[in-house]
N, C-alpha and C positions, 0 to 999 in steps of 0.2 A: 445469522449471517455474520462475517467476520470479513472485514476489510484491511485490505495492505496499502500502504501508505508508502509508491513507493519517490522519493527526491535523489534523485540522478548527483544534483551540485552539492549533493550533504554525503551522498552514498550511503543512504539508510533507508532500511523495508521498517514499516513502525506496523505492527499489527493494531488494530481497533476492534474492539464491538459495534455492534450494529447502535448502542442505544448513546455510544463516545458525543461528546457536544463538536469533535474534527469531524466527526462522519456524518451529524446530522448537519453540520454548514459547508459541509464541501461544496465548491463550487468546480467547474470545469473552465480553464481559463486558458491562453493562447498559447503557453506551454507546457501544460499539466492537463491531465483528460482524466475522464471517468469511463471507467469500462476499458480505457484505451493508456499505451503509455505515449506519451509526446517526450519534447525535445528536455524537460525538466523531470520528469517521471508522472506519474497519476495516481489513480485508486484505481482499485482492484478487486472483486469481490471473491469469494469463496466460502463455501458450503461447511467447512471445517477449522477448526485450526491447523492441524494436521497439514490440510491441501494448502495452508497459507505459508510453512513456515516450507514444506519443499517446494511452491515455487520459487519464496526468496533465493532459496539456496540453491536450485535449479538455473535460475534465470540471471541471479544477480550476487553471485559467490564470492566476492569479496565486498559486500555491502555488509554494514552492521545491520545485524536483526535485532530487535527487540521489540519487546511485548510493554505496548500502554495501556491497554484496560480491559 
């Protein structure tokens, strides 16, 4: 599993690993969701890297992408 990371106030998509120590403490908080995006941005999952790096660029096209782990 490969999770997106994405912060609306930074304008950055971070890709993770399932096994990252940001993916294993994520929490869902009052403006960042899991599964969902809220008013700060969320996490995000997907099946690929692939399907991570065109949603970024899909959804959030002038955010920086980069790849953490």
């Amino acid at each position: 599993m490969i999770w997106v990371n994405v912060d609306k106030p930074l304008r950055t998509c971070t890709i993770h690993s399932s096994n990252c120590i940001f993916v294993i403490r994520k929490q869902e908080t009052k403006y960042k969701g899991i599964n969902k995006i809220k008013r700060d941005g969320g996490w995000i999952p997907f099946e690929s890297l692939e399907e991570a790096y065109k949603f970024c660029e899909e959804k959030f096209p002038n955010y920086k992408v980069r790849r953490h782990c």
